[in-house]
mmCIF file of the N, C-alpha and C atoms, coordinates in Angstrom:
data_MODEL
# 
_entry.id   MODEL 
# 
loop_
_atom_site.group_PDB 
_atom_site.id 
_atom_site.type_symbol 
_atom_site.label_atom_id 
_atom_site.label_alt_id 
_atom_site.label_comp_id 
_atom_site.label_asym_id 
_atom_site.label_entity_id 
_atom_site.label_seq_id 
_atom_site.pdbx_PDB_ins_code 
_atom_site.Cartn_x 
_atom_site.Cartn_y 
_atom_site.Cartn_z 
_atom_site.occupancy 
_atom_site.B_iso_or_equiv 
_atom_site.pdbx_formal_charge 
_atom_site.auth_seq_id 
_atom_site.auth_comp_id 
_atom_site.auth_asym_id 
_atom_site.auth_atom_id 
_atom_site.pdbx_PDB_model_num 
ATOM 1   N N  . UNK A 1 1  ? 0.813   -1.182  0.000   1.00 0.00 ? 1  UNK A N  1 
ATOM 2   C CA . UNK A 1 1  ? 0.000   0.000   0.000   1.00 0.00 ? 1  UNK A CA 1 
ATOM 3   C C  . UNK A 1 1  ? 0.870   1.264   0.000   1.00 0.00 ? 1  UNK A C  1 
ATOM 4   N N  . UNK A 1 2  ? 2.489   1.173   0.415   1.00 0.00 ? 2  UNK A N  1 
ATOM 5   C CA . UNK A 1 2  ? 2.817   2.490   0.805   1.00 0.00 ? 2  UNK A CA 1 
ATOM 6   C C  . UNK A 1 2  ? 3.582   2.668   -0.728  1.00 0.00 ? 2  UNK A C  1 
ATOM 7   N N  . UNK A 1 3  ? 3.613   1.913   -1.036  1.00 0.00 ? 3  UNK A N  1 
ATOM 8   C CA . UNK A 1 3  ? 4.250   1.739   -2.612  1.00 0.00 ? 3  UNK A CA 1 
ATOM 9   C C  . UNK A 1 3  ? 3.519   2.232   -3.181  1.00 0.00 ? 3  UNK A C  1 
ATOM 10  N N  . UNK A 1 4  ? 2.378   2.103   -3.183  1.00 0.00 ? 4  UNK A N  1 
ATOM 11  C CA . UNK A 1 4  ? 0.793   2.571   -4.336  1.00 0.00 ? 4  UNK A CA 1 
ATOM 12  C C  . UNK A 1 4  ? 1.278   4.214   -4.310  1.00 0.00 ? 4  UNK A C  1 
ATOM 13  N N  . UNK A 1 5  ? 1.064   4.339   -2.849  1.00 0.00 ? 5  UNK A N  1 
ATOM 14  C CA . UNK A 1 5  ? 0.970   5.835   -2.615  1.00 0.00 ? 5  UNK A CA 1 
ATOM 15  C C  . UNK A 1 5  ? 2.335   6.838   -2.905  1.00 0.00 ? 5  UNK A C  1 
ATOM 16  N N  . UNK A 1 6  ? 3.500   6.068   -2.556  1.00 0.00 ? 6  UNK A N  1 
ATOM 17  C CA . UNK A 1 6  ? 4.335   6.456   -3.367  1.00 0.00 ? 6  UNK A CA 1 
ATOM 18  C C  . UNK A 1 6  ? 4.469   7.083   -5.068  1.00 0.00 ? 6  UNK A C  1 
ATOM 19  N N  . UNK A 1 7  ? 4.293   5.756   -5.582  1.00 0.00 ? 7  UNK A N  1 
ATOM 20  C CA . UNK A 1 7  ? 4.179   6.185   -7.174  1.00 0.00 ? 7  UNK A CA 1 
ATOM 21  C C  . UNK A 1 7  ? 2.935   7.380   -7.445  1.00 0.00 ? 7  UNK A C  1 
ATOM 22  N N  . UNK A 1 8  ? 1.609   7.136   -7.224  1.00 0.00 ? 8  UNK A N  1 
ATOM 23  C CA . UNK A 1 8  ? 0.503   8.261   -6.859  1.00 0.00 ? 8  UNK A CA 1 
ATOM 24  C C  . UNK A 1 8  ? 1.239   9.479   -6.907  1.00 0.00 ? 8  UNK A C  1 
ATOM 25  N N  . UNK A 1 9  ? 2.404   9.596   -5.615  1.00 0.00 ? 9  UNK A N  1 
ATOM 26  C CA . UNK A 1 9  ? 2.576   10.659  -5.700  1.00 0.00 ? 9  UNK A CA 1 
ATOM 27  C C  . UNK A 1 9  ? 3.499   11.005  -6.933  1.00 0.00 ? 9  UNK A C  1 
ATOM 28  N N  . UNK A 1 10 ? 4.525   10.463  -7.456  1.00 0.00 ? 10 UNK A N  1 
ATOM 29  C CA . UNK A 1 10 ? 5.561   10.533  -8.421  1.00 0.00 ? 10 UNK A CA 1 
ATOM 30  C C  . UNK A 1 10 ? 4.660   10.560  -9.716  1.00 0.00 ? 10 UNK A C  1 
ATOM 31  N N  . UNK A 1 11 ? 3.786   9.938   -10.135 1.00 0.00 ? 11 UNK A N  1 
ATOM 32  C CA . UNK A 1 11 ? 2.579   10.550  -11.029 1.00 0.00 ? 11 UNK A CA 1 
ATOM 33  C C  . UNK A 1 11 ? 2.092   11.727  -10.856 1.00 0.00 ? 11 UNK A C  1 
ATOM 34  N N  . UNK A 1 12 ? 2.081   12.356  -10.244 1.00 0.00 ? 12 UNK A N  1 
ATOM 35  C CA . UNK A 1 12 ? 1.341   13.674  -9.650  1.00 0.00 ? 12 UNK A CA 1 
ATOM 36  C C  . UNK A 1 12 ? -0.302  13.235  -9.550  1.00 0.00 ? 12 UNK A C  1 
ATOM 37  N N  . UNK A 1 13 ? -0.474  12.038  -9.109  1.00 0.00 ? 13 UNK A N  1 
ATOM 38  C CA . UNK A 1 13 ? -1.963  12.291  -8.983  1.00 0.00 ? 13 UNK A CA 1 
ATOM 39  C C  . UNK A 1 13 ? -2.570  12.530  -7.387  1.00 0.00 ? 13 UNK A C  1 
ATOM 40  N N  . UNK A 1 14 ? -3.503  12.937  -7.789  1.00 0.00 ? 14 UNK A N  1 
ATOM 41  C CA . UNK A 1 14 ? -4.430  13.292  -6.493  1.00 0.00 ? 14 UNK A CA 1 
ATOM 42  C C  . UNK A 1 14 ? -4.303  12.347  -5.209  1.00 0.00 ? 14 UNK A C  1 
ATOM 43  N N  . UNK A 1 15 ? -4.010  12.568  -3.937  1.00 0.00 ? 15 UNK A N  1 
ATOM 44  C CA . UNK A 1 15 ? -4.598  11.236  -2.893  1.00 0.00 ? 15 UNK A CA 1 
ATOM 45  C C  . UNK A 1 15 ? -5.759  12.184  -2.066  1.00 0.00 ? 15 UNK A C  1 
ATOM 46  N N  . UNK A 1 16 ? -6.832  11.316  -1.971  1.00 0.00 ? 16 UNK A N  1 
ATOM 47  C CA . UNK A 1 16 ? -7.417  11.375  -0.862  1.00 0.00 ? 16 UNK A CA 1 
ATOM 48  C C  . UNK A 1 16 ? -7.851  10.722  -0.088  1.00 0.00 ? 16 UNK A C  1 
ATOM 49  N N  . UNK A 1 17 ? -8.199  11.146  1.460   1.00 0.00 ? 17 UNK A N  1 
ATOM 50  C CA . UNK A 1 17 ? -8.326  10.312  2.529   1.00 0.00 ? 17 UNK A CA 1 
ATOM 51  C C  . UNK A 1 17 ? -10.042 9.943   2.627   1.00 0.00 ? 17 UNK A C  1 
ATOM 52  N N  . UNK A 1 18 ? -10.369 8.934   2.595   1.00 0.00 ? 18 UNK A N  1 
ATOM 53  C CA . UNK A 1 18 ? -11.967 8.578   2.620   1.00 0.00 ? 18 UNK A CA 1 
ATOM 54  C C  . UNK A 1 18 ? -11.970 8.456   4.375   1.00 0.00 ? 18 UNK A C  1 
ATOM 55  N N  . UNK A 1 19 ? -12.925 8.723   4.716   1.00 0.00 ? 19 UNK A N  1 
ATOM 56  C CA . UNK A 1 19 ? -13.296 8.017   5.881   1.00 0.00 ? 19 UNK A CA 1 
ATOM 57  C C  . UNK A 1 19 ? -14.209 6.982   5.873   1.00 0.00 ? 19 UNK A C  1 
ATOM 58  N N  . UNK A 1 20 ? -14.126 5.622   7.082   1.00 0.00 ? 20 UNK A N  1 
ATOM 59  C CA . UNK A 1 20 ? -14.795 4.942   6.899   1.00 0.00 ? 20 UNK A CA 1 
ATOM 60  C C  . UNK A 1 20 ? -15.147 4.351   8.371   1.00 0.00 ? 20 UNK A C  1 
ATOM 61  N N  . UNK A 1 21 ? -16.537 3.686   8.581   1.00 0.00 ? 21 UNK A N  1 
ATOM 62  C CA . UNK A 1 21 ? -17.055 3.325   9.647   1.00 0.00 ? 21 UNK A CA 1 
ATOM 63  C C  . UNK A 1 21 ? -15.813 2.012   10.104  1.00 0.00 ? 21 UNK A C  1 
ATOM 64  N N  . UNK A 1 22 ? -15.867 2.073   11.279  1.00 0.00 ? 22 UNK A N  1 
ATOM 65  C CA . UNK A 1 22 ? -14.773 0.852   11.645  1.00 0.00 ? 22 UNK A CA 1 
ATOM 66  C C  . UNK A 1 22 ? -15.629 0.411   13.250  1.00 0.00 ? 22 UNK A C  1 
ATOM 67  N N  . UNK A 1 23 ? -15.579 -0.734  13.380  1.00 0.00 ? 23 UNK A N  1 
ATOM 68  C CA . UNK A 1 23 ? -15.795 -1.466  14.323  1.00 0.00 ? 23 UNK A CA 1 
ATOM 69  C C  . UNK A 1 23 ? -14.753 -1.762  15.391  1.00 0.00 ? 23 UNK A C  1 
ATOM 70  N N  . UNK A 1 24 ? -15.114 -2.331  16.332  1.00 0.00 ? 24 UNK A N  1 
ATOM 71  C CA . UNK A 1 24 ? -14.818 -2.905  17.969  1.00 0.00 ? 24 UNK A CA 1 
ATOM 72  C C  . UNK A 1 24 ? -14.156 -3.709  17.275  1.00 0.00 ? 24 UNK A C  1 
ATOM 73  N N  . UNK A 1 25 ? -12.702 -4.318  17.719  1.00 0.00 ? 25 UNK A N  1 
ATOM 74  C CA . UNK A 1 25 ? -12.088 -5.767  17.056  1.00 0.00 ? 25 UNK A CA 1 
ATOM 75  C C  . UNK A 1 25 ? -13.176 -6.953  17.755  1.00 0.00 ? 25 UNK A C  1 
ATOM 76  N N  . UNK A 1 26 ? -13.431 -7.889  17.215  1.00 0.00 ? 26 UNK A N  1 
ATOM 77  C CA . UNK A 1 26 ? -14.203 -8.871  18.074  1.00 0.00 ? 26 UNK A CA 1 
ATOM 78  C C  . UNK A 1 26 ? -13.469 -9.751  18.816  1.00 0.00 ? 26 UNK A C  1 
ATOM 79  N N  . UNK A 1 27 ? -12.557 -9.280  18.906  1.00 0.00 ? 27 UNK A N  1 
ATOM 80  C CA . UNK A 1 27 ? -11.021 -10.224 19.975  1.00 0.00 ? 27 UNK A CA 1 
ATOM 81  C C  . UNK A 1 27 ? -9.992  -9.896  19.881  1.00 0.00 ? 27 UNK A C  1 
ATOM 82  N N  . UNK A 1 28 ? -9.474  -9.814  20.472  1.00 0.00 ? 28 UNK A N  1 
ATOM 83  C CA . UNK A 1 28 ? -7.255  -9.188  21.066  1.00 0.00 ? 28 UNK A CA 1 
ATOM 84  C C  . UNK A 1 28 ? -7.742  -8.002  20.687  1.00 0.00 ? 28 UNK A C  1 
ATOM 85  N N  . UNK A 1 29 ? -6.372  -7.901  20.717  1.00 0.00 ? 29 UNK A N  1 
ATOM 86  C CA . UNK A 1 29 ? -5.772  -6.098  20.588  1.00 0.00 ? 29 UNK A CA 1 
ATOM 87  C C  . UNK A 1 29 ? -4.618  -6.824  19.384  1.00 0.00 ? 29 UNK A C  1 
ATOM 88  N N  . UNK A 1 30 ? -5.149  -5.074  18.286  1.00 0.00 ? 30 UNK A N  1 
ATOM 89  C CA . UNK A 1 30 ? -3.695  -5.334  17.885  1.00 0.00 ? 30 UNK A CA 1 
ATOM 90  C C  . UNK A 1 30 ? -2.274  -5.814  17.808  1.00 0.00 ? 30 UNK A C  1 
ATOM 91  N N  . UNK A 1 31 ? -1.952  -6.496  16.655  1.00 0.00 ? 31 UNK A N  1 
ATOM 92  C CA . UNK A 1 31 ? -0.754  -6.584  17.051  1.00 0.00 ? 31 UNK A CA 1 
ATOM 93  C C  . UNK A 1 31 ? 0.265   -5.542  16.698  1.00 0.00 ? 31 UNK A C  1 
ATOM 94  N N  . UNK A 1 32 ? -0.018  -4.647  15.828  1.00 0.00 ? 32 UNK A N  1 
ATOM 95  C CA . UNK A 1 32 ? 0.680   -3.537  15.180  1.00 0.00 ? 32 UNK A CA 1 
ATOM 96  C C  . UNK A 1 32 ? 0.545   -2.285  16.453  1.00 0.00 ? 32 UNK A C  1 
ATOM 97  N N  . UNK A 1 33 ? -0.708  -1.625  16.505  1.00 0.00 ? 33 UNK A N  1 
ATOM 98  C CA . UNK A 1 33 ? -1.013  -0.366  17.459  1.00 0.00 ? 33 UNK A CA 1 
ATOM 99  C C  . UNK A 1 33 ? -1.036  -0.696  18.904  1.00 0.00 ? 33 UNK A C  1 
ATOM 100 N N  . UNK A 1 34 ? -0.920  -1.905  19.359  1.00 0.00 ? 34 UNK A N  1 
ATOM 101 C CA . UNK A 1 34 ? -1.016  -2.257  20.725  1.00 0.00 ? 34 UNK A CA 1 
ATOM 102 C C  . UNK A 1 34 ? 0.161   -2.243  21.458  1.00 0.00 ? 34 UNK A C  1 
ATOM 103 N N  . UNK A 1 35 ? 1.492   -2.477  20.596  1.00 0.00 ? 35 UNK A N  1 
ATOM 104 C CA . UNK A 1 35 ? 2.512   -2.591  21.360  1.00 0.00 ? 35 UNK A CA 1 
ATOM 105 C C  . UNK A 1 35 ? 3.462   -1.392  20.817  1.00 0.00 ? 35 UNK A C  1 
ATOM 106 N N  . UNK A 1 36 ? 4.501   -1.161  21.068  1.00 0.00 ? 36 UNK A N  1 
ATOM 107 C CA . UNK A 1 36 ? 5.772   -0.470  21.251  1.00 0.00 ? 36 UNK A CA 1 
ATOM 108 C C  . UNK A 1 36 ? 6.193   -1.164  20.272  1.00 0.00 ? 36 UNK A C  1 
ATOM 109 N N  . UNK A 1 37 ? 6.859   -1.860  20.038  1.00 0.00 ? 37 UNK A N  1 
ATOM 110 C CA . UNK A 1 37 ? 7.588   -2.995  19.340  1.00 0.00 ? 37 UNK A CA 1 
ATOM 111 C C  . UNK A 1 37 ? 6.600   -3.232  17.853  1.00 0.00 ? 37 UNK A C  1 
ATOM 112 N N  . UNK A 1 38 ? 5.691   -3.295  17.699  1.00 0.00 ? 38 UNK A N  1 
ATOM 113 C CA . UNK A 1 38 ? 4.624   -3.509  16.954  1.00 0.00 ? 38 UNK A CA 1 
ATOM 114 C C  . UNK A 1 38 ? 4.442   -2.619  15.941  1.00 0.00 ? 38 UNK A C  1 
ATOM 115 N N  . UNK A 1 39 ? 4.302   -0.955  16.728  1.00 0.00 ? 39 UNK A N  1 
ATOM 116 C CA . UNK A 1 39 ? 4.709   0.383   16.229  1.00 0.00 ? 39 UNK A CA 1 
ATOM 117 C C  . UNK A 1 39 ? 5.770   0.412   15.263  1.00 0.00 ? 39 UNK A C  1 
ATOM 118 N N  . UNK A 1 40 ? 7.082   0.166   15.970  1.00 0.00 ? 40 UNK A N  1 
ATOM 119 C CA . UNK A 1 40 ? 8.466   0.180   15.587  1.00 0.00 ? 40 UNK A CA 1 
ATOM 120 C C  . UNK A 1 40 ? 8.662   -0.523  14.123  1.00 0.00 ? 40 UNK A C  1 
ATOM 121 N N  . UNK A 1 41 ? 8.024   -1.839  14.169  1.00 0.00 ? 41 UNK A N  1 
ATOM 122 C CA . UNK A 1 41 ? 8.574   -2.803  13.453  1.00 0.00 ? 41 UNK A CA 1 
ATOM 123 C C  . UNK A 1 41 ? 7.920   -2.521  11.892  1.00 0.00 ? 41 UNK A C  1 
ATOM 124 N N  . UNK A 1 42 ? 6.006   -1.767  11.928  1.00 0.00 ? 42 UNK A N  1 
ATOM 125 C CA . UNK A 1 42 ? 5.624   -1.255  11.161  1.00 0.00 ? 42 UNK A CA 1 
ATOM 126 C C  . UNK A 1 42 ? 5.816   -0.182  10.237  1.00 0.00 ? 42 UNK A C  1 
ATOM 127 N N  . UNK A 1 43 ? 6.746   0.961   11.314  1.00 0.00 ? 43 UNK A N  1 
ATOM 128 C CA . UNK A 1 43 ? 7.070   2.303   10.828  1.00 0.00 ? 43 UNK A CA 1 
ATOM 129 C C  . UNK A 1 43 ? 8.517   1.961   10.137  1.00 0.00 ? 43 UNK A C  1 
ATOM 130 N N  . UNK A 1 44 ? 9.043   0.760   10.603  1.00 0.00 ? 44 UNK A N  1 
ATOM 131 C CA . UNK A 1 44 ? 10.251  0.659   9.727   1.00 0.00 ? 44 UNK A CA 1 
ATOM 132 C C  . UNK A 1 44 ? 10.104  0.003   8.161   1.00 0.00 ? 44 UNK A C  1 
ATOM 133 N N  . UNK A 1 45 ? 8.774   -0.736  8.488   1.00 0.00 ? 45 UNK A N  1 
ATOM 134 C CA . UNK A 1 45 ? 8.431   -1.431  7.078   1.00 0.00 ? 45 UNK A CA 1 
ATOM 135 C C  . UNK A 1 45 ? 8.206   -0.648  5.708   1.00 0.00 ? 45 UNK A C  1 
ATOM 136 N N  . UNK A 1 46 ? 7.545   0.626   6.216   1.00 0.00 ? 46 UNK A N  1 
ATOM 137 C CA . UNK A 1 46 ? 6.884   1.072   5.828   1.00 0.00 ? 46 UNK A CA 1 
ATOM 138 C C  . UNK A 1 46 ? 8.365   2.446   5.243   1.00 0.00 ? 46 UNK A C  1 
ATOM 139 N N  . UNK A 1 47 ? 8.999   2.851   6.281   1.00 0.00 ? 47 UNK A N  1 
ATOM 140 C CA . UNK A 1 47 ? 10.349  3.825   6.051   1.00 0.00 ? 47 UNK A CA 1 
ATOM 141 C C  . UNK A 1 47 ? 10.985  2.556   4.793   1.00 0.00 ? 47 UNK A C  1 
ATOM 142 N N  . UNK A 1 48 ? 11.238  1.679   4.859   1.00 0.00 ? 48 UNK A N  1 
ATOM 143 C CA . UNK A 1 48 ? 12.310  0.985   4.161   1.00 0.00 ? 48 UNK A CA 1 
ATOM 144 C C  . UNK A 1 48 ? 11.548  0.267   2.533   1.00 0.00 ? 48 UNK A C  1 
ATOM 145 N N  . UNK A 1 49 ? 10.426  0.491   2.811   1.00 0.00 ? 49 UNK A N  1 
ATOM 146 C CA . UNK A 1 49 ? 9.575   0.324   1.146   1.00 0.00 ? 49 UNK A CA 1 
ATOM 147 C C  . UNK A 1 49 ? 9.639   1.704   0.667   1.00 0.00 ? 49 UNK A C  1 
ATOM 148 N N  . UNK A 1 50 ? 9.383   2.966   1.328   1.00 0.00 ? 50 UNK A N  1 
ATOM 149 C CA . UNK A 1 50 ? 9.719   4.018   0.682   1.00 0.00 ? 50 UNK A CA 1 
ATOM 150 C C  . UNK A 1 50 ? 10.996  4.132   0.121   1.00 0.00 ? 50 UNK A C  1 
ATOM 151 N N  . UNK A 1 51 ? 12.229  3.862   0.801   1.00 0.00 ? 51 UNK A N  1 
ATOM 152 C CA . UNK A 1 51 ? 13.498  4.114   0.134   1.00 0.00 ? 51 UNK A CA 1 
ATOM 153 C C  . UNK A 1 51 ? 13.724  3.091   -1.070  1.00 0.00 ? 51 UNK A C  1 
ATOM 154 N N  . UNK A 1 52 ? 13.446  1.771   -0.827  1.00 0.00 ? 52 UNK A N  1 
ATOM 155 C CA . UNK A 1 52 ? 13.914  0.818   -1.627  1.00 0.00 ? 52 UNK A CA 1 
ATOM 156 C C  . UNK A 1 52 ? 12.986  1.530   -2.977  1.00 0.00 ? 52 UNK A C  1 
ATOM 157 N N  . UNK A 1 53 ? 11.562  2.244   -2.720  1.00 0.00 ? 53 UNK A N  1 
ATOM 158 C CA . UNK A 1 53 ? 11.226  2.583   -4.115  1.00 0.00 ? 53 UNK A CA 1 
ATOM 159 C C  . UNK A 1 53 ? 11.986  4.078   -4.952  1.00 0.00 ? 53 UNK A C  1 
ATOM 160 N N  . UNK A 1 54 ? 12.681  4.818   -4.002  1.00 0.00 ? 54 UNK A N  1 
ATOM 161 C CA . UNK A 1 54 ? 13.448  5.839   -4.100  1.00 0.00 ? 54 UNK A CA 1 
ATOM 162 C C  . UNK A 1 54 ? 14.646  4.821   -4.902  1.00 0.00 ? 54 UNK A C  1 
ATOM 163 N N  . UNK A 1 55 ? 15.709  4.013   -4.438  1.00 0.00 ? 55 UNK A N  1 
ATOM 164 C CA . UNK A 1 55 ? 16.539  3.392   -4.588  1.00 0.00 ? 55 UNK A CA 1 
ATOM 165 C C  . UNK A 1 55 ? 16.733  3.180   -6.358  1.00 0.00 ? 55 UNK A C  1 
ATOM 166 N N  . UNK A 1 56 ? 15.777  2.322   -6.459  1.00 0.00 ? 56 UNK A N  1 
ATOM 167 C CA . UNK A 1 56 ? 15.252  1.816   -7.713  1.00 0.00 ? 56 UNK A CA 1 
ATOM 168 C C  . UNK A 1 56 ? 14.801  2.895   -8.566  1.00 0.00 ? 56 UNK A C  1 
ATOM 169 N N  . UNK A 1 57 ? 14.184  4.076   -8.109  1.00 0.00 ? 57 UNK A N  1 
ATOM 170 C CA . UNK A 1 57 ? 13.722  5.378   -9.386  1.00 0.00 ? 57 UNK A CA 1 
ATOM 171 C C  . UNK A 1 57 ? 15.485  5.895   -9.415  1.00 0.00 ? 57 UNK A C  1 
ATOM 172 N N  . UNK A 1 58 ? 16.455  5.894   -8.437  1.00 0.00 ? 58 UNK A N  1 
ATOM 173 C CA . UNK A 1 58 ? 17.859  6.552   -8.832  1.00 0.00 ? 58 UNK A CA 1 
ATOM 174 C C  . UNK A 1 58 ? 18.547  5.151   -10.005 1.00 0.00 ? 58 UNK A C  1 
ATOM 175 N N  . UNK A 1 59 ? 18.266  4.380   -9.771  1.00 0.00 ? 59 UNK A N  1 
ATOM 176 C CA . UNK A 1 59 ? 18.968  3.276   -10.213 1.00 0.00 ? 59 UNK A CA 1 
ATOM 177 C C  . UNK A 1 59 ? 18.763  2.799   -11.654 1.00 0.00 ? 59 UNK A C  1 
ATOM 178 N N  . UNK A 1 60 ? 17.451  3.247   -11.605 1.00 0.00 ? 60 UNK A N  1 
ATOM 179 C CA . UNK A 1 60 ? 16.866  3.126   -12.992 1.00 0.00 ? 60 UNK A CA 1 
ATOM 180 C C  . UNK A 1 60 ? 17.355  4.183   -14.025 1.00 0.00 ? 60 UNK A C  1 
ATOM 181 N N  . UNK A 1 61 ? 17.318  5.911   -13.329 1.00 0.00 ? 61 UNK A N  1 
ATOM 182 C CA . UNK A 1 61 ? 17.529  6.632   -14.205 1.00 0.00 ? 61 UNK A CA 1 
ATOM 183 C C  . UNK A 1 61 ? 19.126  6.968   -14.131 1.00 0.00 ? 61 UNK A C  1 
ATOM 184 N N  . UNK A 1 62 ? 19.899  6.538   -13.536 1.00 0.00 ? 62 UNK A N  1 
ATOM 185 C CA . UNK A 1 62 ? 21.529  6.438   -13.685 1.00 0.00 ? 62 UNK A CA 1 
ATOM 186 C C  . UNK A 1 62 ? 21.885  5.326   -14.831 1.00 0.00 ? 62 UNK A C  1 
ATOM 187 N N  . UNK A 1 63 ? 20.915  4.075   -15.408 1.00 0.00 ? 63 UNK A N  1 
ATOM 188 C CA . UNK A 1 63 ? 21.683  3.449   -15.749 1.00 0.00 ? 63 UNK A CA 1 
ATOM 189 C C  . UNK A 1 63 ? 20.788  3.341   -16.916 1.00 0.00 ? 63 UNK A C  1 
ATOM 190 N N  . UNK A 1 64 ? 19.670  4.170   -16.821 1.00 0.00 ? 64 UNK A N  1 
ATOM 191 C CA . UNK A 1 64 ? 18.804  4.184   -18.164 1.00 0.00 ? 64 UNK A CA 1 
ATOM 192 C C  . UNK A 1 64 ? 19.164  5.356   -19.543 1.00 0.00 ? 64 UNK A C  1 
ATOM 193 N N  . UNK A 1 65 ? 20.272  6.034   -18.648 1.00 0.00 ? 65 UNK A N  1 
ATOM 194 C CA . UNK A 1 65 ? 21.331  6.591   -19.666 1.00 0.00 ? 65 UNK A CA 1 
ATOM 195 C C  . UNK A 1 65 ? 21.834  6.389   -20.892 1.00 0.00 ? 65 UNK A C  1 
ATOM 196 N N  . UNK A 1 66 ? 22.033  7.036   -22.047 1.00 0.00 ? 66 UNK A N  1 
ATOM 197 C CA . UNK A 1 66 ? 22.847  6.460   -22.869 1.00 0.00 ? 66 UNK A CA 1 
ATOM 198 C C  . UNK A 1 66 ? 24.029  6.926   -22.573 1.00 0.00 ? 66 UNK A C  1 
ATOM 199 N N  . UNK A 1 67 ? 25.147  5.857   -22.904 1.00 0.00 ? 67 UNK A N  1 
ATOM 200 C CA . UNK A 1 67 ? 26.795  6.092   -22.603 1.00 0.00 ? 67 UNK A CA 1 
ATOM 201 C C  . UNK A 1 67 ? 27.367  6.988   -24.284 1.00 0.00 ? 67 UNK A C  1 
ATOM 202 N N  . UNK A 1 68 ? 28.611  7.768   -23.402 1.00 0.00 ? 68 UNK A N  1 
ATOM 203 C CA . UNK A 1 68 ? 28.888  8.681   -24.485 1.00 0.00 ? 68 UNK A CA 1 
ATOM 204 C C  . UNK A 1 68 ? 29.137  7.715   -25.962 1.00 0.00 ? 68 UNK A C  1 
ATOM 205 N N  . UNK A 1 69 ? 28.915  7.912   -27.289 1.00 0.00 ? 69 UNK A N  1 
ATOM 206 C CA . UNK A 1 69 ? 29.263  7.515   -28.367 1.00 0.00 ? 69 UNK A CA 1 
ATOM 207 C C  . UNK A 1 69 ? 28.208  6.797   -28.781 1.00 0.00 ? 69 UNK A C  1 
ATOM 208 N N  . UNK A 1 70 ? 27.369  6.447   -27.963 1.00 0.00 ? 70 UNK A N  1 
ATOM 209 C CA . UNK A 1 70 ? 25.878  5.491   -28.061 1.00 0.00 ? 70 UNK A CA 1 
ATOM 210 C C  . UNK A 1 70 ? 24.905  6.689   -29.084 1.00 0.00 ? 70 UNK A C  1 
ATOM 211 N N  . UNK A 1 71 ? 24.272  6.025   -30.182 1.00 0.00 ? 71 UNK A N  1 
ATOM 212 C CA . UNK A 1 71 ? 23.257  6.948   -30.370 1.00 0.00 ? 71 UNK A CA 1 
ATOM 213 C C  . UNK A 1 71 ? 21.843  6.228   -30.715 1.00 0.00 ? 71 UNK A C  1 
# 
């Protein structure tokens, strides 16, 4: 999903936020928003799909180059 929104943005298209009705979990607690650790492990998932898609747009256009004498 953070990939979607990534490119979205590198398209220049529009995002918007919908709201939507959400319910009581019908058992546990989160495993993502409930803990510390849970938090952590998400916000890094989410930091490290953004770069790896940064990574790959530098990587692509460094080597999608033509080399001098190429025409």
């Amino acid at each position: 999903m953070v990939e979607m929104q990534v490119r979205a943005v590198e398209e220049g298209l529009r995002i918007a936020e919908i709201p939507v009705r959400s319910f009581r979990r019908p058992a546990g607690k989160s495993k993502i928003s409930g803990t510390l650790r849970g938090t952590l492990l998400a916000g890094s998932i989410i930091l490290s799909t953004i770069g790896s898609t940064d990574l790959r747009r530098i990587w692509t256009s460094l080597f999608s180059r033509p080399i001098f004498g190429e025409c």
